[in-house]
C-alpha positions in Angstrom: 11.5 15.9 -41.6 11.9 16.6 -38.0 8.9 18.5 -36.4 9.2 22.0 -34.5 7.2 19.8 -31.4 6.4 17.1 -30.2 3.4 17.0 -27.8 3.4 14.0 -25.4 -0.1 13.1 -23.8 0.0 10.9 -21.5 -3.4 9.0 -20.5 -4.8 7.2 -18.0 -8.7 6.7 -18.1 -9.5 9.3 -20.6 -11.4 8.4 -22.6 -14.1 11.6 -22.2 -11.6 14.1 -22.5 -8.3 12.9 -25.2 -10.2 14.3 -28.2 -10.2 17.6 -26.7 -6.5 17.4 -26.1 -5.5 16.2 -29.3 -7.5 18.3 -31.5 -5.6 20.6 -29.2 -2.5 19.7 -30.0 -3.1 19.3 -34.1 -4.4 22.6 -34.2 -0.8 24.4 -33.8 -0.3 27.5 -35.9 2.4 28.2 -37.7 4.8 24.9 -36.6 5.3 21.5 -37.7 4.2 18.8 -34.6 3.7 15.4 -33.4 1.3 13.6 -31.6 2.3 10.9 -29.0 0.0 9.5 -26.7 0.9 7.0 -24.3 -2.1 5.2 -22.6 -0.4 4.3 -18.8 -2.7 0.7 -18.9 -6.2 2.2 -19.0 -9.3 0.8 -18.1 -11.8 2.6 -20.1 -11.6 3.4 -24.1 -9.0 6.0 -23.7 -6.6 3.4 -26.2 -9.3 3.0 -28.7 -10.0 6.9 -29.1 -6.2 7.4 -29.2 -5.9 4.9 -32.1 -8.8 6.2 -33.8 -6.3 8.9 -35.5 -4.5 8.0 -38.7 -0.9 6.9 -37.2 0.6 9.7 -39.3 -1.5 12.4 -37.1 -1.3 10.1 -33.7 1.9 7.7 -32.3 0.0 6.0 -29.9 1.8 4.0 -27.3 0.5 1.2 -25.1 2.0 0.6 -21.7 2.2 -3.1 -21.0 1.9 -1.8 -17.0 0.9 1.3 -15.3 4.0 3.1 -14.8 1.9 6.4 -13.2 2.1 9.6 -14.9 6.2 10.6 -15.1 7.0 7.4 -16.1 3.8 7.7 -19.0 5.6 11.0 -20.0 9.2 9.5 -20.2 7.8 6.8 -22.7 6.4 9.7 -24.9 9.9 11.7 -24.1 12.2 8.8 -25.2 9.9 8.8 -28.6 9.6 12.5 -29.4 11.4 13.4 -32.7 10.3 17.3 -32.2 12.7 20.5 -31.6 10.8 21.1 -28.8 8.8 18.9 -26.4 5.8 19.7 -25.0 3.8 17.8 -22.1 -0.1 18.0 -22.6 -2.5 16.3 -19.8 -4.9 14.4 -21.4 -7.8 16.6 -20.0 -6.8 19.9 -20.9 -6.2 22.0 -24.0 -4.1 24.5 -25.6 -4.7 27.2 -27.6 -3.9 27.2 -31.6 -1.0 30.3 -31.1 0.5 28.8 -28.0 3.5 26.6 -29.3 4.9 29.5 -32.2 4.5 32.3 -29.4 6.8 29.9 -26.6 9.2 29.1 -29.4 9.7 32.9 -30.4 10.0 33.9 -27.0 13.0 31.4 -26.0 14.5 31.7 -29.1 14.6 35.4 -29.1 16.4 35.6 -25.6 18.2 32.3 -26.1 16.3 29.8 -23.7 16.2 26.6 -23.7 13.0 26.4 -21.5 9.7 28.3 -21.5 6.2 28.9 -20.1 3.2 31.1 -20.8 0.1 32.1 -18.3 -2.4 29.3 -17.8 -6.5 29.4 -18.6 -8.4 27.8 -15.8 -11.8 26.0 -16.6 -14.0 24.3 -13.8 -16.1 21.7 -14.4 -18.3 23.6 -11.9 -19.5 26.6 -13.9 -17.4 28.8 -12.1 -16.3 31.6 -14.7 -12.8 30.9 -16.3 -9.9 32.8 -15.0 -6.3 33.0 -15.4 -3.7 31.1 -13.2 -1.5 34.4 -12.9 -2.0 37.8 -13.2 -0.7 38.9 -16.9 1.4 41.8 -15.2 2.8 39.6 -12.8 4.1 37.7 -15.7 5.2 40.2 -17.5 7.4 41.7 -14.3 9.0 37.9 -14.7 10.5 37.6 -18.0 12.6 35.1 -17.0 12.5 32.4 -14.1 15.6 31.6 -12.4 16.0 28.6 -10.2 15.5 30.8 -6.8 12.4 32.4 -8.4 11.0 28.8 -9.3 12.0 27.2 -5.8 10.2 30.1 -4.0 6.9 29.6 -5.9 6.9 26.3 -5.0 5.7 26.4 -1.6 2.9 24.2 -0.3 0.2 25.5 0.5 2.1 29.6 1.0 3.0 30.9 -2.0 1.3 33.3 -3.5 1.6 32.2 -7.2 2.1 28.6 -7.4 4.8 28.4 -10.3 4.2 24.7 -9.8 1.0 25.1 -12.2 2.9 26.3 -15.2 3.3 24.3 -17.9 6.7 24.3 -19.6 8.1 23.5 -23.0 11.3 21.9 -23.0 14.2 22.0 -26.3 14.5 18.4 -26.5 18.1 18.0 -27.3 18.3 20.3 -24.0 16.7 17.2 -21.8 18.5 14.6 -23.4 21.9 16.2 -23.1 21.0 16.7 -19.3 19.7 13.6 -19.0 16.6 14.9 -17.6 13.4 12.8 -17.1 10.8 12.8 -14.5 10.4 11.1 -11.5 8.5 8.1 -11.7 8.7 7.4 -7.6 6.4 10.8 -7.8 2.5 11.0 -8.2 2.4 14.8 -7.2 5.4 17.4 -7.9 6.9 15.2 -10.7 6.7 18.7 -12.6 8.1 20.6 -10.0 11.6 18.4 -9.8 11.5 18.4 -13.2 11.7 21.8 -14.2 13.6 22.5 -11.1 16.3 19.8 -12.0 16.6 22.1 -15.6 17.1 25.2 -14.5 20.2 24.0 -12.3 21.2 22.2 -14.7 21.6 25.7 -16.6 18.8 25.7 -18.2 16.9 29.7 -19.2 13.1 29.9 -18.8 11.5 32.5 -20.8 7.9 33.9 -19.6 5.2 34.4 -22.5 2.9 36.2 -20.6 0.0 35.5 -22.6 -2.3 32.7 -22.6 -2.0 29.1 -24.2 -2.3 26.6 -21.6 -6.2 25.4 -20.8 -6.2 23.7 -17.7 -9.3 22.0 -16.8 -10.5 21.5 -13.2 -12.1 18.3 -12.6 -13.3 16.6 -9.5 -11.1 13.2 -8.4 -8.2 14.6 -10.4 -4.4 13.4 -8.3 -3.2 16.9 -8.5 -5.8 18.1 -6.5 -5.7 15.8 -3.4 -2.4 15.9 -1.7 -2.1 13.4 1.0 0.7 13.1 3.4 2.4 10.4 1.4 3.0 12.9 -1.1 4.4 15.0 0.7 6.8 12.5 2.2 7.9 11.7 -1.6 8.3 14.8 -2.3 10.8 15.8 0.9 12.4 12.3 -0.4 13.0 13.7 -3.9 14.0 17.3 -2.6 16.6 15.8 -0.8 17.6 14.1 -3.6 17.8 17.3 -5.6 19.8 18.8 -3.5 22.3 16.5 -3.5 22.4 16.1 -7.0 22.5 20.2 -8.1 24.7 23.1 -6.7 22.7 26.4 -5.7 23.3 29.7 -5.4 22.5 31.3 -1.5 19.1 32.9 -3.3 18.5 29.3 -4.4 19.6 27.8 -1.1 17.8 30.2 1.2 14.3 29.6 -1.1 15.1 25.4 -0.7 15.4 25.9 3.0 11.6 27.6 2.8 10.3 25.1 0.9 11.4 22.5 3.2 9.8 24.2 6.5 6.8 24.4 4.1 6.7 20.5 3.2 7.4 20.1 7.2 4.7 22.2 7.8 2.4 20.6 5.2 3.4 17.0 6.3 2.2 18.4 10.3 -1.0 19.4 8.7 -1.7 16.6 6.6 -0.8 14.3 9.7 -3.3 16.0 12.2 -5.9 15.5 9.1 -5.0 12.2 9.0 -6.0 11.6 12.3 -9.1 13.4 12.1 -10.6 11.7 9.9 -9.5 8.4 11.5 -11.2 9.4 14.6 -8.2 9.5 16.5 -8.7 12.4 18.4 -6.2 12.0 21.3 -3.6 11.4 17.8 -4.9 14.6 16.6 -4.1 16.6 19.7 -1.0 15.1 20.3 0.3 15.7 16.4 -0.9 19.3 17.0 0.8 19.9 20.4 3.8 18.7 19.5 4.1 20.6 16.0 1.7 24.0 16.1 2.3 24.2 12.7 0.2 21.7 11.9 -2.8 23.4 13.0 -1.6 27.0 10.3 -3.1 25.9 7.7 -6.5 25.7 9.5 -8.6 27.9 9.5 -9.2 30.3 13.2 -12.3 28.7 14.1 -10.7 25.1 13.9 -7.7 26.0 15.7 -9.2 27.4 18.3 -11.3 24.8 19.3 -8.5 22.2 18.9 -6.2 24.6 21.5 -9.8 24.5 23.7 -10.2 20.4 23.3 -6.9 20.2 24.0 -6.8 21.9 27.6 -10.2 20.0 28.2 -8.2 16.7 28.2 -5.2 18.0 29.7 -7.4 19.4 33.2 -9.6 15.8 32.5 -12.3 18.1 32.7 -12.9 16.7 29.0 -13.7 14.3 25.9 -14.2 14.4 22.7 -15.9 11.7 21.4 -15.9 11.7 17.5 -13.6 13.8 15.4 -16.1 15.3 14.2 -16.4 17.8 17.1 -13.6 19.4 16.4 -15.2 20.7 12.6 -18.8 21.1 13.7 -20.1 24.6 12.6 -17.1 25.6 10.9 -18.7 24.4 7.0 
């Protein structure tokens, strides 16, 4: 009998953290799922704790390469039997009520898409909060492509809509022909979800809770680094070319590309910084000030000050570090 979901984990050195994902997953209330987890050429035990399942709980896949997380998911994807399709990082959670509650609210409105607020745990000890405000996602209801291309500014929106975590109808993806990207290692999600709502896709907002997304030091979608960004211009443009928009949609696709611009400046002056280059530094700063708005005053300022130091040659800086001293 086909299953109401199928949850695809996709796993890459995790071994600490799969049980908690997969007791996640098996816990579902009030559906029918599967289990597929696909470890992306691990070096740790993650493959035997995934195969530690009885086969009719777990479908456990083995990469015979490293294909990087979209292409992980797309193995899982091309497997999943399920109504709906659901993509679970290995080192999160979700809640028991969280796949009945997304399934009720697309299907009561007709969607072939939906997402629901996210909990956010740091390995820190900082308390847990929520990704969005509940009333802010109760305001939403729905998300249309302009709404979802606006919250996907780096580094300036206010809620990153990036960080949900959507539920796809399968038969949806397949007709579409939708996968992920696997050229991307950040924002494969992004174009993803992106890519389905211009393909026509509906996105229904449960407002409450069911996503646990867990905070961990050294995890990729925490450090962006300027080649990221570069693949993700790369696969914007690739979008766009690919998927009419409306002017809404349009005029939010032109912000987000000043803001991956803007983000690549930044990153690039960073860059340089930390290679010691500070004569690189000043010169990626002078000729793109937005590189230096994502800084904070204090730094800024003294890069304007080094900066007028080396023009009068009244000046030098003599280790990158000058220009952050103080400002921890």
């Amino acid at each position: 009998m086909q299953p109401d979901v199928s949850f695809v984990i996709a796993a890459y050195n995790a071994e600490a953290t799969l049980d908690r994902a997969i007791a996640g997953a098996i816990a579902q209330l009030g559906v029918t799922i599967e289990v597929i987890v696909v470890d992306d050429q691990s070096r740790d035990g993650t493959l035997d704790v995934a195969r530690a399942y009885p086969e009719d709980i777990v479908k456990v896949v083995a990469l015979p390469e490293n294909r990087g997380p979209g292409g992980a998911r797309n193995a899982g994807l091309d497997l999943a039997r399920g109504r709906w399709v659901a993509v679970l990082d290995s080192d999160d959670a979700v809640l028991p009520g969280r796949m009945a509650a997304m399934i009720a609210r697309a299907e009561a409105v007709g969607a072939e898409i939906a997402v629901d607020n996210v909990q956010v745990v740091r390995e820190d000890g900082t308390p847990d909060d929520t990704m969005f405000p509940a009333d802010y996602l109760e305001t939403l209801r729905e998300i249309s492509l302009a709404d979802y291309i606006a919250g996907n500014l780096v580094f300036e929106s206010r809620f990153n809509l990036g960080y949900l975590k959507p539920v796809f109808q399968r038969r949806f993806l397949n007709d579409n022909r939708l996968r992920y990207d696997e050229k991307l290692r950040i924002g494969e999600d992004y174009i993803l979800l992106a890519s389905a709502l211009a393909s026509g896709g509906r996105c229904a907002v449960e407002p409450t809770v069911g996503y646990v997304y867990h905070i961990r030091t050294g995890s990729i979608s925490r450090v962006l680094e300027l080649h990221h960004v570069e693949a993700m211009t790369r696969a914007d443009a690739a979008f766009a070319a690919a998927y009419p928009m409306d002017s809404t949609a349009k005029a939010a696709f032109a912000r987000r590309g000043r803001s991956l611009r803007k983000a690549a400046s930044f990153l690039s002056l960073v860059q340089h910084i930390k290679a010691r280059a500070p004569l690189k530094a000043i010169g990626a700063a002078l000729r793109d000030p937005a590189a230096i708005g994502h800084m904070s005053m204090p730094i800024a300022v003294r890069l304007r000050r080094v900066a007028a130091q080396v023009r009068r040659g009244g000046g030098e800086m003599k280790h990158a570090g000058d220009l952050i001293a103080g400002d921890r």
